[in-house]
C-alpha positions as CSV (number, residue, x, y, z in Angstrom):
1,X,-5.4,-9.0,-21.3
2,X,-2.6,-9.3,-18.6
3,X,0.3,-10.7,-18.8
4,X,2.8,-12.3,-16.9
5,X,5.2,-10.2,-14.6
6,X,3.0,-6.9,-15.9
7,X,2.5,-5.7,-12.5
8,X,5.8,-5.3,-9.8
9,X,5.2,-3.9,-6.1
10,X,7.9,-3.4,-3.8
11,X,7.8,-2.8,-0.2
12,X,7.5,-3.8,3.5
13,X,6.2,-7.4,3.9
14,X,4.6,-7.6,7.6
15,X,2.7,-10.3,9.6
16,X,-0.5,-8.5,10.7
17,X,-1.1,-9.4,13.7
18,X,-4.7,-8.3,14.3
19,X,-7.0,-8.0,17.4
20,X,-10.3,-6.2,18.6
21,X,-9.1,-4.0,21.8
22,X,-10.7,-1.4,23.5
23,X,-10.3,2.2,24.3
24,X,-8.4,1.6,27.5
25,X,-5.6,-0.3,25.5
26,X,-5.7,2.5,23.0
27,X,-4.9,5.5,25.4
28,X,-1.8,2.8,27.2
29,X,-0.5,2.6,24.0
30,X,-1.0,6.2,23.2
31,X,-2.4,5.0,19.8
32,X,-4.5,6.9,17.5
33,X,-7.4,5.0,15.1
34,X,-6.8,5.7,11.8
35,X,-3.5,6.3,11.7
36,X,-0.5,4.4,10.9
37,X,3.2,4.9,12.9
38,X,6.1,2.9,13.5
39,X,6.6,1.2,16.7
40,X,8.9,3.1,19.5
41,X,10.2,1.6,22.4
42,X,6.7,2.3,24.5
43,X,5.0,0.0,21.9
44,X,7.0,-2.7,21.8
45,X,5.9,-5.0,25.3
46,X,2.2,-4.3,23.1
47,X,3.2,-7.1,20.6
48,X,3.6,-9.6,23.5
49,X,0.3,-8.1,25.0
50,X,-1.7,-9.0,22.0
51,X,-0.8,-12.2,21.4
52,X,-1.1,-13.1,25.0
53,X,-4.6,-11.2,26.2
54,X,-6.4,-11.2,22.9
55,X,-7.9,-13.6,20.1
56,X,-5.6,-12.5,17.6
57,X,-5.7,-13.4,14.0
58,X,-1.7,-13.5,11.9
59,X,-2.8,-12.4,8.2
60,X,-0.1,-11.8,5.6
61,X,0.1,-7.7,5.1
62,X,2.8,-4.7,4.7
63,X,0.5,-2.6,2.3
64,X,2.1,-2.6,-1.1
65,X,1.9,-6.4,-0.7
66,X,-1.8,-5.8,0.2
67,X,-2.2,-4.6,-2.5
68,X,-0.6,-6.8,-5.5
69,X,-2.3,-9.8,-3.9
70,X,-5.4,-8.0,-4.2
71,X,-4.3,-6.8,-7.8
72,X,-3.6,-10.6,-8.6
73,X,-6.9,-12.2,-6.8
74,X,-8.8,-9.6,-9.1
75,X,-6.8,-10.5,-12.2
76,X,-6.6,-14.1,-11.9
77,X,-3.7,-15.0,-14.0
78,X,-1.2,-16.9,-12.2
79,X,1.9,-15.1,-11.9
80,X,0.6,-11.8,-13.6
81,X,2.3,-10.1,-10.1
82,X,5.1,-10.1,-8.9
83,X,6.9,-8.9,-5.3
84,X,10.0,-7.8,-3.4
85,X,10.5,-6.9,0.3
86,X,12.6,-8.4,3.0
87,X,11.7,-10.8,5.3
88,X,13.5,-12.8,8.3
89,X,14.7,-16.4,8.1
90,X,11.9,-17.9,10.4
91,X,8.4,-19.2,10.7
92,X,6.7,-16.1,10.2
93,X,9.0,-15.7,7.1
94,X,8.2,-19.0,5.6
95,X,4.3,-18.1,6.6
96,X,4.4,-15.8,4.4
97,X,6.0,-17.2,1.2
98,X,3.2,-19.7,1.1
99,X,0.7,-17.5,1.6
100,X,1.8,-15.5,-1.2
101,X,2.6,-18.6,-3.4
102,X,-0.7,-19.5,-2.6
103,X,-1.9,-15.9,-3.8
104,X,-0.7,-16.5,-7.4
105,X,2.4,-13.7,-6.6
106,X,5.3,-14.2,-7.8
107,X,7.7,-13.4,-4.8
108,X,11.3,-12.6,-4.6
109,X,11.7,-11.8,-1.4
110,X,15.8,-10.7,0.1
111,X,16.4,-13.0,3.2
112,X,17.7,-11.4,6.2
113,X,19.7,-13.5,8.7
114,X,19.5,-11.1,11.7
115,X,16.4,-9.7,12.0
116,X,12.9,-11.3,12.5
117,X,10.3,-11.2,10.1
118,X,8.7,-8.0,10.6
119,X,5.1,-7.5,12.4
120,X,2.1,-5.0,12.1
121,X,0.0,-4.8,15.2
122,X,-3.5,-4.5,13.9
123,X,-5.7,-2.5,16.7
124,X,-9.5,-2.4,15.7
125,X,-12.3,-0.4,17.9
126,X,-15.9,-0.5,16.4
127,X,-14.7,-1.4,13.0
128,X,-12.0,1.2,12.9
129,X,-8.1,0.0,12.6
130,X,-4.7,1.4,13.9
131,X,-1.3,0.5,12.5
132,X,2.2,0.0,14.6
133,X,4.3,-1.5,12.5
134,X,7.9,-3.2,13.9
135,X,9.6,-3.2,10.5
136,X,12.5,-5.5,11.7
137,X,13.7,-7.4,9.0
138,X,11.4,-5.3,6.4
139,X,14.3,-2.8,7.2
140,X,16.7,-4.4,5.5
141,X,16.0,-4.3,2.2
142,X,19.5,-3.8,-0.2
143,X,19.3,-2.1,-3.6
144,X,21.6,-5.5,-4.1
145,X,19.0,-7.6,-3.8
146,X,17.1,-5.6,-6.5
147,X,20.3,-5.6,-8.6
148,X,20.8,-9.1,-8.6
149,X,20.0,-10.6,-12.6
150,X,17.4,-12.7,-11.5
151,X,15.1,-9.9,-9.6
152,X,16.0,-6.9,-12.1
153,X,14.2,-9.6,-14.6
154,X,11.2,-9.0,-12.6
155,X,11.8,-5.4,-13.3
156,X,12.1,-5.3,-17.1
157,X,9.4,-7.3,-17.5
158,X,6.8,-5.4,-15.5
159,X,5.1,-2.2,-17.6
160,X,3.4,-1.5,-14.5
161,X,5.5,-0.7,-11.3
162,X,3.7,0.4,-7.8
163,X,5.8,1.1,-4.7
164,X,3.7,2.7,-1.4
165,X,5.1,5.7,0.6
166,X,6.2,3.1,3.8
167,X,9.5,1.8,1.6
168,X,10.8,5.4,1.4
169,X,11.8,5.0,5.0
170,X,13.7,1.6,3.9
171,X,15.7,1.5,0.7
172,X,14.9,5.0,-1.3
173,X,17.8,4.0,-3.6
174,X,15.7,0.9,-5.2
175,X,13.0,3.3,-5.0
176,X,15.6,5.7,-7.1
177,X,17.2,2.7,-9.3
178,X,13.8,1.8,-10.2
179,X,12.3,5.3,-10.9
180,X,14.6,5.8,-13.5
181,X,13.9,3.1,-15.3
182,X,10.3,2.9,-15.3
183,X,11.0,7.1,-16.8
184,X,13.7,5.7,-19.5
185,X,11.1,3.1,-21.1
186,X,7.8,4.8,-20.7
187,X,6.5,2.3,-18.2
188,X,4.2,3.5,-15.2
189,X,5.4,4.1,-12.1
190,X,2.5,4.4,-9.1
191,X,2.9,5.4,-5.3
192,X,1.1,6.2,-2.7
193,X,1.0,9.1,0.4
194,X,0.7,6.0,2.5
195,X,0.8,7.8,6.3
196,X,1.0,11.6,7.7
197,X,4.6,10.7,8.8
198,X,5.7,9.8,5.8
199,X,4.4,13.2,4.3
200,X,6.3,14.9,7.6
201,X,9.7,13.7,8.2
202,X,10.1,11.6,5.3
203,X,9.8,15.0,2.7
204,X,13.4,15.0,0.9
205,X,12.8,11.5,-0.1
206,X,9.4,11.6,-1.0
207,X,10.0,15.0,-2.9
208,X,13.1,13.2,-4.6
209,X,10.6,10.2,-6.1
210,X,7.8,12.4,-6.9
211,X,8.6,13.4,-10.1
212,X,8.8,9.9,-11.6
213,X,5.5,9.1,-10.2
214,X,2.5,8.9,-12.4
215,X,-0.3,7.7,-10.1
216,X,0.1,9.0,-7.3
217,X,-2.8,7.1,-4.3
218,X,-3.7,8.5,-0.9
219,X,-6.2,9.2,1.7
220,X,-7.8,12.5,2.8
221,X,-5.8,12.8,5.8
222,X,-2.2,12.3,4.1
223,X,-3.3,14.6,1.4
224,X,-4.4,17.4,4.1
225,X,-1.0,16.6,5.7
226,X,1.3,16.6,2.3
227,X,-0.5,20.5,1.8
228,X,0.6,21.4,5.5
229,X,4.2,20.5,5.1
230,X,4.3,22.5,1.1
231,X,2.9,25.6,2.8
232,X,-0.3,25.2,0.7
233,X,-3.0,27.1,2.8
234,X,-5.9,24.6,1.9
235,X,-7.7,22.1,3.8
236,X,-9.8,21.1,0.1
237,X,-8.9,17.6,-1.2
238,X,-9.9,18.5,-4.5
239,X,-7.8,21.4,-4.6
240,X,-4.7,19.4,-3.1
241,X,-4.8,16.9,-5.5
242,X,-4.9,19.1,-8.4
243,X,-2.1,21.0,-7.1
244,X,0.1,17.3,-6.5
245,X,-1.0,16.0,-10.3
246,X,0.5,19.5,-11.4
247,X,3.8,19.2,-9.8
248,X,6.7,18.8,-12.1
249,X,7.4,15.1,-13.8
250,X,10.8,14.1,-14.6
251,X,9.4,12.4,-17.8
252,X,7.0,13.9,-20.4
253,X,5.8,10.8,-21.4
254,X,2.5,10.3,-18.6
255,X,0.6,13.1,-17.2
256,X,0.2,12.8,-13.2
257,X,-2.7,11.2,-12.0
258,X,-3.4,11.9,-8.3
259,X,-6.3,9.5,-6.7
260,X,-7.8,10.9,-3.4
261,X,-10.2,8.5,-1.6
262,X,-11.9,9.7,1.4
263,X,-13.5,6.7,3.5
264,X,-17.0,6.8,3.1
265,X,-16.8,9.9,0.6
266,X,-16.3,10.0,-3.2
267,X,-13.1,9.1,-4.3
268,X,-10.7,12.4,-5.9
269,X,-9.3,11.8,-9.2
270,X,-7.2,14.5,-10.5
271,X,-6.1,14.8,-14.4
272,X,-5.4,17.7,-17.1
273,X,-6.6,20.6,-14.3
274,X,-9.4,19.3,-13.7
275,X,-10.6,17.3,-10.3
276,X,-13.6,14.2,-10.6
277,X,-15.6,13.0,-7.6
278,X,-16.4,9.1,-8.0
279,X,-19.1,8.0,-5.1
280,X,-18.2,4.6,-3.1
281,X,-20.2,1.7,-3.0
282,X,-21.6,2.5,0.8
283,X,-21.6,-0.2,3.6
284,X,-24.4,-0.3,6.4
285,X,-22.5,-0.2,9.7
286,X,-23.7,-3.6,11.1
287,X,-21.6,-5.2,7.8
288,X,-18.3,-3.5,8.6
289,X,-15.8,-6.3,10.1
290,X,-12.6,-3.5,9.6
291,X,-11.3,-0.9,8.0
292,X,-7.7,-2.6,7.6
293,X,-6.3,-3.2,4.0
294,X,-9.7,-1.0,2.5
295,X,-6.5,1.8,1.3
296,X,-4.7,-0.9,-0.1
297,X,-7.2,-3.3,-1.2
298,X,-8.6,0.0,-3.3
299,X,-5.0,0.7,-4.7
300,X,-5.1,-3.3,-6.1
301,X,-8.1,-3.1,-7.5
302,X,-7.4,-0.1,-9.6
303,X,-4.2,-1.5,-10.8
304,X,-5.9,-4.3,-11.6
305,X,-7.9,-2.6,-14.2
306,X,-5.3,-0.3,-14.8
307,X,-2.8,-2.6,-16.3
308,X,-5.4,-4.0,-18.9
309,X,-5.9,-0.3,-20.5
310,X,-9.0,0.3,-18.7
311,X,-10.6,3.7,-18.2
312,X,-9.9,5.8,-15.2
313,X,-14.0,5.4,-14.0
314,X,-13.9,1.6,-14.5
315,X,-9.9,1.4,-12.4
316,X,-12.1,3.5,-9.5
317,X,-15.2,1.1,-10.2
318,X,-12.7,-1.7,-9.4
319,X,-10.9,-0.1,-6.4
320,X,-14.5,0.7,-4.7
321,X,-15.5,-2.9,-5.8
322,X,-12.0,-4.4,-4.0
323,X,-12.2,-2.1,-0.6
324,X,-15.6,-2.8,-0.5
325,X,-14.8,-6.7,-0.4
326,X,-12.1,-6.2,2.5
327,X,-13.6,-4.0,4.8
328,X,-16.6,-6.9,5.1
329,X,-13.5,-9.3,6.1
330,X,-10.8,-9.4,9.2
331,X,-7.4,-8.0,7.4
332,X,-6.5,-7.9,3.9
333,X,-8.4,-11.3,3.2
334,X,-11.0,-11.9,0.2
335,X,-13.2,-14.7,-1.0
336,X,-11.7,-17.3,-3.4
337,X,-13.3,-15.7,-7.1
338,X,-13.7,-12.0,-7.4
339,X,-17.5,-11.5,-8.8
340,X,-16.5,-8.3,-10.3
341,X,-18.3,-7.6,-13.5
């Protein structure tokens, strides 16, 4: 059974702001589906452009929140998650803390008084999704925050500790402070590839939190990336995440886990030299709403199973069941029950 506080993400809390465009908007953009970035200059009038021109739909995201709502929706114990990230001092601010509230999560977020709550424009095309996030106040985050007693409480209660890729770009000392303390008292530390350009030009601080990392979650095309930049001459996903599950660990305590999924194809699960292939449950076209959340929603459910002791097949079981759920939906968004069995 779960307990309270078992389960602690960290991360970049965003406003998706989501819209169907069309190809047209794509190429003015110079936006690629399927991929995730951070918003440059040229992006920035897009924001505007969306919420002007299109039917737009604002749903709670930032992808390690994603996924410990989805964790706790599939758990259903109040308070069993918990969350820290940094948001603005404004309406889309407070839009979130009762969204999350309303989630069962229990949220710490760090205030920031300059910066507005920070957005994710959401570009679907025939089911398909695109990421720019404008991190804004989700840039902010201080390791003092995390330091404070009353949010390092959230820490050493939590056994189970899961921080995407996207914060490494923010505060990698909380991703530090906090790596070293899941390694000192056994607990289990999970992160994910999360985006190519993490893999790319974020490298010394990725390579820095590796070694603490004991599930390690990404897609296809971050795993082909991650090989790329380590020289590894191999396009095989199976391969790749066999060679990350054998890279060193700074504690002995967990073996590495790497878990590859692939979209429509089986999900990778790496352990003890060998590599698994576990199939999806497959969606007809016509029922696909979007892809958006489907990584994260996967990563939740998994954790989900994974901090009651489950089995690895039944934590993938879960994570196919959750992705499954979200890509039928607009945005990280699920019914009110889970019928998970």
């Amino acid at each position: 059974m779960a307990s309270e506080g078992i389960l602690l993400g960290m991360g970049n809390p965003l406003l998706d702001i989501s819209a169907v465009v069309d190809d047209d908007f794509l190429g003015r953009y110079d936006i690629k589906l399927n991929n995730a970035i951070l918003a440059e200059d040229k992006h920035l009038p897009m924001y505007d452009e969306l919420a002007t021109k299109y039917d737009v739909e604002y749903i709670a995201g930032g992808a390690t929140q994603n996924s410990i709502r989805v964790a706790q929706w599939m758990l259903q114990i109040p308070g069993a998650t918990g969350y820290m990230g940094c948001i603005g001092k404004d309406k889309f601010g407070e839009e979130m803390k009762k969204n999350s509230k309303a989630a069962g999560v229990n949220v710490h977020y760090d205030e920031d008084d300059t910066a507005p709550t920070g957005t994710c424009a959401v570009c679907v095309v025939g089911g398909e999704r695109s990421l720019i996030a404008n991190l804004s106040a989700a840039n902010c985050y201080k390791v003092d925050h995390l330091k404070r007693p009353e949010n390092w409480a959230l820490v050493e209660k939590a056994k189970y500790i899961y921080i995407a890729g996207f914060f490494l770009t923010v505060s990698p000392s909380s991703i530090q402070l906090v790596a070293e303390h899941v390694a000192a008292t056994n607990k289990v530390f999970a992160m994910n590839l999360s985006a190519p350009f993490i893999c790319e030009f974020f490298r010394e601080a990725q390579e820095k939190a590796l070694p603490y990392v004991d599930y390690l979650f990404g897609n296809e095309t971050e795993a082909r990336t991650f090989a790329r930049v380590h020289g590894w001459e191999t396009e095989n996903v199976e391969e790749i995440a066999l060679k990350i599950s054998q890279l060193p660990k700074a504690s002995g305590t967990h073996k590495r886990i790497t878990v590859i999924t692939q979209g429509a194809d089986p999900v990778v699960v790496a352990e003890d030299g060998k590599a698994k292939l576990f199939p999806v449950i497959l969606l007809p076209k016509e029922k696909l709403v979007d892809t958006n959340g489907a990584g994260d929603a996967f990563v939740g459910g998994f954790l989900s199973q994974l901090v009651q002791g489950k089995s690895i097949e039944e934590c993938v079981r879960a994570g196919c069941y959750a992705a499954n759920v979200i890509i039928q939906r607009p945005g990280c968004t699920y019914p009110e029950k889970p019928d998970f069995k």
